[in-house]
PDB file of N, CA, C, O and CB in Angstrom:
ATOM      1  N   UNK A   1       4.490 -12.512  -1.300  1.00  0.00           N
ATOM      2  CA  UNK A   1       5.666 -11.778  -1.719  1.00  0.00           C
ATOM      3  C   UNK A   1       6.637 -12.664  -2.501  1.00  0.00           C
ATOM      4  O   UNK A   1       7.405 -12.310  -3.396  1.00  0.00           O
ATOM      5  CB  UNK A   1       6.360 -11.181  -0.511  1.00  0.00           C
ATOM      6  N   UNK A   2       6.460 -13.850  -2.003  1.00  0.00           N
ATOM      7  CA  UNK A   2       7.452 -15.303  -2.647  1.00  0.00           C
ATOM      8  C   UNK A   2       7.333 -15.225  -4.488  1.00  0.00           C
ATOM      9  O   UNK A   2       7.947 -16.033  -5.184  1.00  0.00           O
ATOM     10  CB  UNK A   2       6.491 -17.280  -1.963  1.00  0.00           C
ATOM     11  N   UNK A   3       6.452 -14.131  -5.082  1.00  0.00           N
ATOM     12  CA  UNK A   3       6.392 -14.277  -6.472  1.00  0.00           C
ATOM     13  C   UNK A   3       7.294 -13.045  -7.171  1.00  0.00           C
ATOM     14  O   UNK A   3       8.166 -12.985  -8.037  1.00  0.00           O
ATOM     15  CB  UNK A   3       4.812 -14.270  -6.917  1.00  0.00           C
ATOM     16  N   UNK A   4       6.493 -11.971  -6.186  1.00  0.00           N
ATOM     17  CA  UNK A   4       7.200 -10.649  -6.515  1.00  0.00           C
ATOM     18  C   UNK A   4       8.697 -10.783  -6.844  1.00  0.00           C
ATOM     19  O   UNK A   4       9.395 -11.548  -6.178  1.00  0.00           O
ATOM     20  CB  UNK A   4       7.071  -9.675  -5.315  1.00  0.00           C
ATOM     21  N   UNK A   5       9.346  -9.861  -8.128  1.00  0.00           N
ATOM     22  CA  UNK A   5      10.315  -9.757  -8.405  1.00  0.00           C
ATOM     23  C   UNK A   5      11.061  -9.331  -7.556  1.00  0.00           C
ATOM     24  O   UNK A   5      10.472  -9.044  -6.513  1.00  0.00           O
ATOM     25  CB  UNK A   5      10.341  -9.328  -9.218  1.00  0.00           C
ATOM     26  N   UNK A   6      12.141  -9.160  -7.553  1.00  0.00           N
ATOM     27  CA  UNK A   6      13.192  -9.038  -6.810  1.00  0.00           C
ATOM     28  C   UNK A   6      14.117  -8.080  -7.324  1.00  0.00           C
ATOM     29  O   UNK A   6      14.264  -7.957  -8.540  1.00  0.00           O
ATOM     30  CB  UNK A   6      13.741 -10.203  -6.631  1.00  0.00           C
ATOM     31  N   UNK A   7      14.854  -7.280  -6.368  1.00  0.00           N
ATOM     32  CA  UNK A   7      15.757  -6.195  -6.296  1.00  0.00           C
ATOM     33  C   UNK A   7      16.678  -6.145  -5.248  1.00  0.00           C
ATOM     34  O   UNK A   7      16.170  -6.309  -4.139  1.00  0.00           O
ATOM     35  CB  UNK A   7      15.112  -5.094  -6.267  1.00  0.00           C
ATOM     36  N   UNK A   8      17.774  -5.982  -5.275  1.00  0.00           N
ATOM     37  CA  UNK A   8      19.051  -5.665  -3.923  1.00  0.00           C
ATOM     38  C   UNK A   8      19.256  -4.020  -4.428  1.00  0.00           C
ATOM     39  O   UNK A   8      19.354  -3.299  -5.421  1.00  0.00           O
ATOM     40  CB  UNK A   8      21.055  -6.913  -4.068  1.00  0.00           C
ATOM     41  N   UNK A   9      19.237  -4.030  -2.879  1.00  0.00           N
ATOM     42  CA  UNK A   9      19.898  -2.287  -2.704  1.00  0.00           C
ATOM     43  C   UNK A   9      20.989  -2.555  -2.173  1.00  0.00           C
ATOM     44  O   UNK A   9      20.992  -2.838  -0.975  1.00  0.00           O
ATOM     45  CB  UNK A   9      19.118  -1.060  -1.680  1.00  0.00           C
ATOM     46  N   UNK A  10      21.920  -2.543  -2.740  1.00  0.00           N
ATOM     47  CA  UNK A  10      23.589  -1.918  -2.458  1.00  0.00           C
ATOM     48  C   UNK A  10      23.842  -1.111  -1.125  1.00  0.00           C
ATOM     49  O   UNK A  10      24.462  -1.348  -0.088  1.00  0.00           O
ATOM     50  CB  UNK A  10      24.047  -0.746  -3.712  1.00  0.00           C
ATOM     51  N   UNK A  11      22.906   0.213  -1.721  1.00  0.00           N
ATOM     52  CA  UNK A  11      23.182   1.050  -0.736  1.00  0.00           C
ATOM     53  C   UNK A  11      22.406   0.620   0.944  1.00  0.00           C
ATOM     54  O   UNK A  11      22.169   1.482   1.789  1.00  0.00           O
ATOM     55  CB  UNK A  11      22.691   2.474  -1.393  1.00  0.00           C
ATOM     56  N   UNK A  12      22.199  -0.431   1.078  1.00  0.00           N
ATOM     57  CA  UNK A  12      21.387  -0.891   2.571  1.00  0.00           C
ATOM     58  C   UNK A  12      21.721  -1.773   2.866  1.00  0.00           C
ATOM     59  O   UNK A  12      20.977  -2.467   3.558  1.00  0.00           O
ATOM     60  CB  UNK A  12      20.057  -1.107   2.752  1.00  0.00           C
ATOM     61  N   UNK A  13      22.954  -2.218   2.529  1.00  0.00           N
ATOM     62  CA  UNK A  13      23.835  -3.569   3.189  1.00  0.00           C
ATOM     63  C   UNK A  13      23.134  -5.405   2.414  1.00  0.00           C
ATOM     64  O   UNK A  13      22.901  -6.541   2.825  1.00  0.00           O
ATOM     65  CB  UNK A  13      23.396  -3.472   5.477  1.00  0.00           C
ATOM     66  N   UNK A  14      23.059  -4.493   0.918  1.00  0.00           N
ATOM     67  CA  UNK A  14      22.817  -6.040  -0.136  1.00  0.00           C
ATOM     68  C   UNK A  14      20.950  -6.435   0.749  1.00  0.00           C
ATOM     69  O   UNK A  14      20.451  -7.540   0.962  1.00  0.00           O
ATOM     70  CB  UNK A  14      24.730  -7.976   0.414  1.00  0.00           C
ATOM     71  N   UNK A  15      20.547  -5.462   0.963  1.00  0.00           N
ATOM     72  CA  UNK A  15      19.100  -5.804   0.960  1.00  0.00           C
ATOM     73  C   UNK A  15      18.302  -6.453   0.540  1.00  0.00           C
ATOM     74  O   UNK A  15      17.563  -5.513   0.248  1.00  0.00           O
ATOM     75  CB  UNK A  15      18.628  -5.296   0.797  1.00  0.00           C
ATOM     76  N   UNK A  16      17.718  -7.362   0.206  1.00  0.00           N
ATOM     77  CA  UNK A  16      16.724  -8.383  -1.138  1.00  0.00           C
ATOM     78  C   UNK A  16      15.176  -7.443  -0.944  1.00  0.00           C
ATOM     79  O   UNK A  16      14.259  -7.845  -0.228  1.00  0.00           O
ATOM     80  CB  UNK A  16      16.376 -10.796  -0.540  1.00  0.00           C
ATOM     81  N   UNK A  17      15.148  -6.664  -1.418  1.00  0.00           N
ATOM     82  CA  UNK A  17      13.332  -6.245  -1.674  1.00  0.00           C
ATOM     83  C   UNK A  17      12.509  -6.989  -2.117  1.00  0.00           C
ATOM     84  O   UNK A  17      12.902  -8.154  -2.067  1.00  0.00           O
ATOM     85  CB  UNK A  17      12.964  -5.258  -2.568  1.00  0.00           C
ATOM     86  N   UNK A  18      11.341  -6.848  -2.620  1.00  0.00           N
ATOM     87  CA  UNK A  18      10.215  -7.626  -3.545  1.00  0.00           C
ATOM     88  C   UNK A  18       9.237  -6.400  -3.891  1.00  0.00           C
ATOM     89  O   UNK A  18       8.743  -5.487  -3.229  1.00  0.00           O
ATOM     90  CB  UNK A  18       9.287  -9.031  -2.636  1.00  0.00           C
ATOM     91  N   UNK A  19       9.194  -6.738  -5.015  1.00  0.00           N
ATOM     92  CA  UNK A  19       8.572  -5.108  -5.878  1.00  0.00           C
ATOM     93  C   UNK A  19       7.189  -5.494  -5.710  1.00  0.00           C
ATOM     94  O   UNK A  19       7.063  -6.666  -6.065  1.00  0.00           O
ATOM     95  CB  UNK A  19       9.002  -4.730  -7.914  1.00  0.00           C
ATOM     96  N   UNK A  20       6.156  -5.016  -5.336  1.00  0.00           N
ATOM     97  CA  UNK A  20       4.974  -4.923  -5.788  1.00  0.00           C
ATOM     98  C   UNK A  20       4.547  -4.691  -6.748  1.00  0.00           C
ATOM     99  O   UNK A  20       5.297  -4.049  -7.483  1.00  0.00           O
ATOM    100  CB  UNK A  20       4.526  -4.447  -5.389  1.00  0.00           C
ATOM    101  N   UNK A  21       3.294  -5.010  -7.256  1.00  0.00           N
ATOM    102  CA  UNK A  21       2.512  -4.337  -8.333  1.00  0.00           C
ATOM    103  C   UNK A  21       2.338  -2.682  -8.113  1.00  0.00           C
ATOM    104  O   UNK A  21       2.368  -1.937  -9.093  1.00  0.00           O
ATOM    105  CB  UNK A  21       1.036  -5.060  -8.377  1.00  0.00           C
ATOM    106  N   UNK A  22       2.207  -2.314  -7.149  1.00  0.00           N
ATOM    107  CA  UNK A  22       2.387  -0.778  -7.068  1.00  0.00           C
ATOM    108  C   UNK A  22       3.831  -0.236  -7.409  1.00  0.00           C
ATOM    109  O   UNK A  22       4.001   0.963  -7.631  1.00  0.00           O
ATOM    110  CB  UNK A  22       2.040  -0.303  -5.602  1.00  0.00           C
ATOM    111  N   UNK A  23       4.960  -1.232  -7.450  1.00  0.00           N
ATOM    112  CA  UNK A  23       6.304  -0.761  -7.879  1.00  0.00           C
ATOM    113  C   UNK A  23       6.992  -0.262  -6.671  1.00  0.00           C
ATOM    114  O   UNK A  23       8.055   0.359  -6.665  1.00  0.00           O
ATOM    115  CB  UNK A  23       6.240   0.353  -8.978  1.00  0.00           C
ATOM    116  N   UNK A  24       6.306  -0.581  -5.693  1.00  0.00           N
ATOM    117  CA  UNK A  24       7.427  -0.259  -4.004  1.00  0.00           C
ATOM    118  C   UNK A  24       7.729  -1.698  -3.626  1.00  0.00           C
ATOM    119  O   UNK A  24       7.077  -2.742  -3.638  1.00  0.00           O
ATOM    120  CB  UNK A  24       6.412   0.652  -2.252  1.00  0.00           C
ATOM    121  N   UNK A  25       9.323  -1.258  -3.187  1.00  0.00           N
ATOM    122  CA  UNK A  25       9.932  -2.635  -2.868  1.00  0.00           C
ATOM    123  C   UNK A  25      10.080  -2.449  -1.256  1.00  0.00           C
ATOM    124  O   UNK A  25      10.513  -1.509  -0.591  1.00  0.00           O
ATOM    125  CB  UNK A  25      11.526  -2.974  -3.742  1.00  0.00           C
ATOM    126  N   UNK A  26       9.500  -3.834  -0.860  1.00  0.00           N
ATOM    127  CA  UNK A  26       9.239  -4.515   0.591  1.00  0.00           C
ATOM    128  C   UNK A  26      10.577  -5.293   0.706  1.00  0.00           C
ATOM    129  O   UNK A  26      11.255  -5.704  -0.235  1.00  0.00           O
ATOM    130  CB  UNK A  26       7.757  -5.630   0.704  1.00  0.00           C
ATOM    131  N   UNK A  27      10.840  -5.423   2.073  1.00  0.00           N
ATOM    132  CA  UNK A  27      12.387  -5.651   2.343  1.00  0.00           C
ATOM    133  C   UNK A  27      11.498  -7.410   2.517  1.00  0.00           C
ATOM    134  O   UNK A  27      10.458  -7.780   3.063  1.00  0.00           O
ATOM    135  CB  UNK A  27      13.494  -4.532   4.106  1.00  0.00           C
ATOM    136  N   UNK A  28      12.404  -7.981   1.860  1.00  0.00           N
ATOM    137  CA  UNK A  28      12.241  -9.609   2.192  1.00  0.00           C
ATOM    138  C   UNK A  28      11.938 -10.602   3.357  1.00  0.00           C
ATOM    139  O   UNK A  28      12.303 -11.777   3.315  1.00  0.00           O
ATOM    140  CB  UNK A  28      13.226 -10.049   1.945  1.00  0.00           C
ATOM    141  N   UNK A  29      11.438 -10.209   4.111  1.00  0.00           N
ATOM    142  CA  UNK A  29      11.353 -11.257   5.685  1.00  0.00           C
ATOM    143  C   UNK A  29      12.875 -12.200   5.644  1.00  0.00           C
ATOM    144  O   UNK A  29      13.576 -11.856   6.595  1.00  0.00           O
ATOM    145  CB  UNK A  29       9.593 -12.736   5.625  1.00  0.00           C
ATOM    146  N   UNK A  30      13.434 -13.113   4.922  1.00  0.00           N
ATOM    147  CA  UNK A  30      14.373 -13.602   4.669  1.00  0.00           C
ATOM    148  C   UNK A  30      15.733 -12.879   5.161  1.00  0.00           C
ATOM    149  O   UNK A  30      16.593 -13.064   6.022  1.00  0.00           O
ATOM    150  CB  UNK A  30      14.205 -13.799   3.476  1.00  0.00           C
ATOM    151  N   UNK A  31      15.381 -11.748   3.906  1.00  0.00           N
ATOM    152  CA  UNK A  31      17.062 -10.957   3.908  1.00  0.00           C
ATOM    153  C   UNK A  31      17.163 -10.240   5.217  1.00  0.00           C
ATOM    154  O   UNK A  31      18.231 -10.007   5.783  1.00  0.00           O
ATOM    155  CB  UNK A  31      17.361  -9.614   2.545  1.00  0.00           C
ATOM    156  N   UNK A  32      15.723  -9.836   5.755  1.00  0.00           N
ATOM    157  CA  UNK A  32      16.129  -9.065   6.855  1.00  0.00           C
ATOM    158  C   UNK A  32      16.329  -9.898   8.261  1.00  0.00           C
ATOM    159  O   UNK A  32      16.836  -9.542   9.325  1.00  0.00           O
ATOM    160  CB  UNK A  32      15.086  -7.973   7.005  1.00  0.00           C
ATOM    161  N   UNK A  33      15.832 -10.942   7.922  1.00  0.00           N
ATOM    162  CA  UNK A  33      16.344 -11.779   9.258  1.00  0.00           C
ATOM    163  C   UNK A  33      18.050 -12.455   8.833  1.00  0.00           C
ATOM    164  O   UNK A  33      18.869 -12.433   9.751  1.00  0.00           O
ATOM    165  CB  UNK A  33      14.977 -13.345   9.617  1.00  0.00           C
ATOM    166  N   UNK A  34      18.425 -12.926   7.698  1.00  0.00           N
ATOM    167  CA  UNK A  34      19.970 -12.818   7.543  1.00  0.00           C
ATOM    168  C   UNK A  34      20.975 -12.073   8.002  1.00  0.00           C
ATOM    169  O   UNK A  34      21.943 -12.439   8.668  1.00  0.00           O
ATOM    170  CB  UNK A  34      20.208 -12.655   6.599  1.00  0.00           C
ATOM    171  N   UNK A  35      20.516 -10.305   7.355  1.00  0.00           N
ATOM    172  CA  UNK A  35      20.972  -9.052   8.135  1.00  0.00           C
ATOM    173  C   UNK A  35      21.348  -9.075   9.498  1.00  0.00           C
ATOM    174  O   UNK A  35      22.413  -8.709   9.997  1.00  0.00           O
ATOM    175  CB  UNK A  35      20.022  -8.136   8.122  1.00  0.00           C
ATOM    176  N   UNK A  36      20.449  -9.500   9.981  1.00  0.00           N
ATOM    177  CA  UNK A  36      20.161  -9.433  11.513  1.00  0.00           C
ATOM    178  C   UNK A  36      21.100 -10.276  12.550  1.00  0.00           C
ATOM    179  O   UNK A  36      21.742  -9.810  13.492  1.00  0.00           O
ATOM    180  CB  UNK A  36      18.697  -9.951  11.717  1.00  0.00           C
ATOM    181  N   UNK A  37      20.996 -11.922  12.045  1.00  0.00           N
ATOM    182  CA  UNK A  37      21.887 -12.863  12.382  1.00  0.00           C
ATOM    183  C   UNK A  37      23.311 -12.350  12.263  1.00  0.00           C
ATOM    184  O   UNK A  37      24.076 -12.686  13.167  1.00  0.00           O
ATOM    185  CB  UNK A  37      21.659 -14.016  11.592  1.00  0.00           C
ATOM    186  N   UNK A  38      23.890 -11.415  11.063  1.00  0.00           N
ATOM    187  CA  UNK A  38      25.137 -11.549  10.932  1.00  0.00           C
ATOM    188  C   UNK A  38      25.118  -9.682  11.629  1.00  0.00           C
ATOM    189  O   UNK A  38      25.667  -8.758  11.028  1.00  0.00           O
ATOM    190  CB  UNK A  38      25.767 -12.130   9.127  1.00  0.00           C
ATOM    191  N   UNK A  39      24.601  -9.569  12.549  1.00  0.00           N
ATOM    192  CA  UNK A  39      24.727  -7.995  12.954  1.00  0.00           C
ATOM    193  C   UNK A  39      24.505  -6.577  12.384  1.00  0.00           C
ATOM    194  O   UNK A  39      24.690  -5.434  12.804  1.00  0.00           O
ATOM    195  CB  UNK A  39      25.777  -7.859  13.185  1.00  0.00           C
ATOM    196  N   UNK A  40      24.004  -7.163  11.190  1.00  0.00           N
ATOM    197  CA  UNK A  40      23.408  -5.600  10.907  1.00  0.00           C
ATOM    198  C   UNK A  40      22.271  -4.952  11.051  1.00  0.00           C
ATOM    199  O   UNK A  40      21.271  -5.452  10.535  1.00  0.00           O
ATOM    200  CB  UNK A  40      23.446  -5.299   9.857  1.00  0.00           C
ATOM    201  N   UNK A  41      22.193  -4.102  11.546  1.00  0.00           N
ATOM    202  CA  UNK A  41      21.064  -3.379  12.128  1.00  0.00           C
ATOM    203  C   UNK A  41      20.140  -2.721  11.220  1.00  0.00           C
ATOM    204  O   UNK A  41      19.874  -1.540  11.443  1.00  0.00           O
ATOM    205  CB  UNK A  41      21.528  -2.413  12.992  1.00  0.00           C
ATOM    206  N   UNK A  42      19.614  -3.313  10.233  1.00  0.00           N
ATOM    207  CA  UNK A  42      18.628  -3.369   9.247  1.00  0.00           C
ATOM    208  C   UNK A  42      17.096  -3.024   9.880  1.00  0.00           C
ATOM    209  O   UNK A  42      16.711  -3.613  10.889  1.00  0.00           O
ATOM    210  CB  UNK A  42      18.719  -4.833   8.593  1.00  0.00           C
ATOM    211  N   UNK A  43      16.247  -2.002   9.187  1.00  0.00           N
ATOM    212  CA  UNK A  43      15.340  -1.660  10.011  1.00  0.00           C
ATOM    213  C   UNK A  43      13.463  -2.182   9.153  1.00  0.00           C
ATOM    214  O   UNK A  43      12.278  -2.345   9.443  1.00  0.00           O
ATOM    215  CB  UNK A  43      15.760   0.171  10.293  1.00  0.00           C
ATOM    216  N   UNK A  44      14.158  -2.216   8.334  1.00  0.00           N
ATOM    217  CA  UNK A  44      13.430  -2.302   7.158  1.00  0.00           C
ATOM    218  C   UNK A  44      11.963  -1.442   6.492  1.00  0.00           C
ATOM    219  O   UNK A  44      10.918  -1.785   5.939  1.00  0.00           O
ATOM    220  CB  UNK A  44      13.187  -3.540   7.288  1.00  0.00           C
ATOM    221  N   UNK A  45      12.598  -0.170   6.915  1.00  0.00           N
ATOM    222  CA  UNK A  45      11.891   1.044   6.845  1.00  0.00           C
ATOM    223  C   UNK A  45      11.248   0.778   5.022  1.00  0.00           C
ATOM    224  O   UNK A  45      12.085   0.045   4.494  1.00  0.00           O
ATOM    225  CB  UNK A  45      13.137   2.602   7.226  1.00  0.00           C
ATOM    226  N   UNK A  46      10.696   0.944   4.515  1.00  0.00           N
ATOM    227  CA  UNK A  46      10.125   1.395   3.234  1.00  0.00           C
ATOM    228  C   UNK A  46       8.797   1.910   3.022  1.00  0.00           C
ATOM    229  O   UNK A  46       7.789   1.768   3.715  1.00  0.00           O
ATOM    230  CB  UNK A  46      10.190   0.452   2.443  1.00  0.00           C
ATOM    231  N   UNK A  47       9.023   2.709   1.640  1.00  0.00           N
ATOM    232  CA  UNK A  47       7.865   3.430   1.269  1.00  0.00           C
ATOM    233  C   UNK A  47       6.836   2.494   1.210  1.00  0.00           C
ATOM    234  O   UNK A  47       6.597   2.012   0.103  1.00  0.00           O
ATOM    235  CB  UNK A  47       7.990   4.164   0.026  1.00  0.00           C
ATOM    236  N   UNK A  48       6.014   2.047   2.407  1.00  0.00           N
ATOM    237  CA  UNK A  48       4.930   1.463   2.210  1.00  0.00           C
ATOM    238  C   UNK A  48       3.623   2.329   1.842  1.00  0.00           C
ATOM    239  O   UNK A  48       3.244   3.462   2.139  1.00  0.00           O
ATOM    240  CB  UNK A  48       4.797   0.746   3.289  1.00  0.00           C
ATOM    241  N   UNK A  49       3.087   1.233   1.026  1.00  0.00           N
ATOM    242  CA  UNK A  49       1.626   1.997   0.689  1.00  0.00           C
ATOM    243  C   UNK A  49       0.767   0.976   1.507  1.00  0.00           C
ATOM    244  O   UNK A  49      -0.429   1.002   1.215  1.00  0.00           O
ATOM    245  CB  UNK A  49       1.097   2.118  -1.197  1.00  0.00           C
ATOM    246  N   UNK A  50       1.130   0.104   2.453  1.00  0.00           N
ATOM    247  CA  UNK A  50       0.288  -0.794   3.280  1.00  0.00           C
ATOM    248  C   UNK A  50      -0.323  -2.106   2.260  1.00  0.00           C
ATOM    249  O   UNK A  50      -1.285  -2.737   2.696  1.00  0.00           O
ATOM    250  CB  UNK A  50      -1.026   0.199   3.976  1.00  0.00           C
ATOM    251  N   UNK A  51       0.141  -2.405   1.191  1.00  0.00           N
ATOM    252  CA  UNK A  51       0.020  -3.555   0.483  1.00  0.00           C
ATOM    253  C   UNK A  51       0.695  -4.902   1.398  1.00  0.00           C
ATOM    254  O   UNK A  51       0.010  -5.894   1.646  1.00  0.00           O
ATOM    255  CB  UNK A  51       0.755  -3.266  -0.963  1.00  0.00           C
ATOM    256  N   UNK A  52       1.981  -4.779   1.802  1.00  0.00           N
ATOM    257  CA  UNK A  52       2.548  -5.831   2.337  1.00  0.00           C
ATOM    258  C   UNK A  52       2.462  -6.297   3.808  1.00  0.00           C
ATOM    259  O   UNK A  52       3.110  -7.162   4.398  1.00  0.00           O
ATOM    260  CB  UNK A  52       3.674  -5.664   2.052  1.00  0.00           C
ATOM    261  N   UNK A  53       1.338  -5.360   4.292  1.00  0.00           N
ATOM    262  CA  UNK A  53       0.787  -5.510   6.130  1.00  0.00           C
ATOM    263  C   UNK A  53       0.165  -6.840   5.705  1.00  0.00           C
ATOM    264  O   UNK A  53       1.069  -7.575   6.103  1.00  0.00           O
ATOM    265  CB  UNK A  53      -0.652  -4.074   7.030  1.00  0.00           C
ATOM    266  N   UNK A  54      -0.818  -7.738   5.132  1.00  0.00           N
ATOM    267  CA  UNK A  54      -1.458  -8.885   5.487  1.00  0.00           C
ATOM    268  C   UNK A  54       0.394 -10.046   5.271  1.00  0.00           C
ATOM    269  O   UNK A  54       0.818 -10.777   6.167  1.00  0.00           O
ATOM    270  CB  UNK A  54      -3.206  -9.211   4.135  1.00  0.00           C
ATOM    271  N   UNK A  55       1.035  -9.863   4.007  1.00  0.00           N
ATOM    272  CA  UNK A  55       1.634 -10.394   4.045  1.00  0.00           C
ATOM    273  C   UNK A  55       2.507 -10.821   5.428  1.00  0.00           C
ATOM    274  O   UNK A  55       2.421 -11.886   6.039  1.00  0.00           O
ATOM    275  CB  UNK A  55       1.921 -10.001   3.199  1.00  0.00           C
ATOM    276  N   UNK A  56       3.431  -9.585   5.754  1.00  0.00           N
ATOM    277  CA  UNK A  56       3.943  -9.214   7.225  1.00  0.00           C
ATOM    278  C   UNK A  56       3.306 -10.108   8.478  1.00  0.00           C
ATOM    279  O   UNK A  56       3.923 -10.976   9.094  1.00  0.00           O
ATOM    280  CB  UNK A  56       3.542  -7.601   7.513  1.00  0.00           C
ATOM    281  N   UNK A  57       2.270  -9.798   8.654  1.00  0.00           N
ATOM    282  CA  UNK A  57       1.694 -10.509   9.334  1.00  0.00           C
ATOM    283  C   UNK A  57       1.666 -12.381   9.710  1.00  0.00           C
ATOM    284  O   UNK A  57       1.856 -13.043  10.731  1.00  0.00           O
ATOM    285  CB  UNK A  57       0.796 -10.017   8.900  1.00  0.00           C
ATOM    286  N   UNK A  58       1.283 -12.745   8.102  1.00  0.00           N
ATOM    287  CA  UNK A  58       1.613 -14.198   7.739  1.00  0.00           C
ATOM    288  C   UNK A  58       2.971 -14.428   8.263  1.00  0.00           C
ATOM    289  O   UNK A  58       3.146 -15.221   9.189  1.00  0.00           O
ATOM    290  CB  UNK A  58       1.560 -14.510   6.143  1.00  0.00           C
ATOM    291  N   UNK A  59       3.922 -13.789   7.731  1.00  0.00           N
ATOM    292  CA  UNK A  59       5.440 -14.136   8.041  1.00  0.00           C
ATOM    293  C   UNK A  59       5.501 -14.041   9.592  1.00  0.00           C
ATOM    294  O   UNK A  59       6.089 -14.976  10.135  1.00  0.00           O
ATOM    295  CB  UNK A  59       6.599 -13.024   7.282  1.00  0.00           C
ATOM    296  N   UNK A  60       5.022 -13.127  10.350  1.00  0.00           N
ATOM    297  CA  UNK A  60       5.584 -13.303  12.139  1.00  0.00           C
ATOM    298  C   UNK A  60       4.121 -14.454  12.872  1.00  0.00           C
ATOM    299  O   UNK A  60       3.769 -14.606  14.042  1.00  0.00           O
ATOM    300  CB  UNK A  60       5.570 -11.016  13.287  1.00  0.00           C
ATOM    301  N   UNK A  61       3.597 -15.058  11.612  1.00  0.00           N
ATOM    302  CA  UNK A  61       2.918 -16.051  12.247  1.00  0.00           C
ATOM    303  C   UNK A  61       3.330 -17.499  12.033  1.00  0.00           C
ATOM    304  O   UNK A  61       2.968 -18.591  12.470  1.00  0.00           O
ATOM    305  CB  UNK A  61       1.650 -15.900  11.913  1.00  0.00           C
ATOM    306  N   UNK A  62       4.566 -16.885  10.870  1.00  0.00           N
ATOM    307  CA  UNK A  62       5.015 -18.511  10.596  1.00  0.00           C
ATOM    308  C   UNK A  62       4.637 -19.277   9.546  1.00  0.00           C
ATOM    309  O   UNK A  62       4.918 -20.447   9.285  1.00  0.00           O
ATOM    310  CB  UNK A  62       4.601 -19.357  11.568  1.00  0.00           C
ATOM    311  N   UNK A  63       3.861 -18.362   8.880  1.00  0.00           N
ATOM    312  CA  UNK A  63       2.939 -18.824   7.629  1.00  0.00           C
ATOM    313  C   UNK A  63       3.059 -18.638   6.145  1.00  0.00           C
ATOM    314  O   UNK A  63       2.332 -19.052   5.241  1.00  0.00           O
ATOM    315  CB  UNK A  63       1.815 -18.301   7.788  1.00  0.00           C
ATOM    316  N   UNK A  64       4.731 -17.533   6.096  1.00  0.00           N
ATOM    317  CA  UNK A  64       5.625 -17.435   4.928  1.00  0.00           C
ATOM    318  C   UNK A  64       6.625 -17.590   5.567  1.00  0.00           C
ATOM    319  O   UNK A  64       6.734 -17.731   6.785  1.00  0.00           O
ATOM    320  CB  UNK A  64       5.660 -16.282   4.055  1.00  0.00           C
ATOM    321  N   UNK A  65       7.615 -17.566   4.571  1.00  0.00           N
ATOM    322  CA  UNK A  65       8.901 -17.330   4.596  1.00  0.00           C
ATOM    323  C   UNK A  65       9.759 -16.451   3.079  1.00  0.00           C
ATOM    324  O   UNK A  65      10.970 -16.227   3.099  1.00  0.00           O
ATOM    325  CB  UNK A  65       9.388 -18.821   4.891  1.00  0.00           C
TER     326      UNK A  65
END
């Protein structure tokens, strides 16, 4: 995801996405653990098409960021 372009949603409390090649934006592992630290209850719901599950994975193993 560390290549994918990048997008903030305003409307979701300055969110950082990462666009896929399919053009759906994945909430950042980063931004949503920032969110989180400073209390916002960020869920990081998105239109997945299941592209960013192997990624996801890597990240709660410690293996992105």
């Amino acid at each position: 995801m560390v290549g994918w372009p990048r997008d903030i949603l305003t409307e979701r409390h300055n969110l950082l996405v990462r666009v896929c090649a399919d053009g759906v934006g994945h909430p950042d592992p980063d931004s949503l653990e920032w969110l989180h630290r400073i209390g916002v209850a960020e869920d990081g719901d998105h239109a997945c098409d299941g592209c960013c599950q192997e990624a996801r994975a890597l990240w709660r193993q410690g293996q992105l960021s």
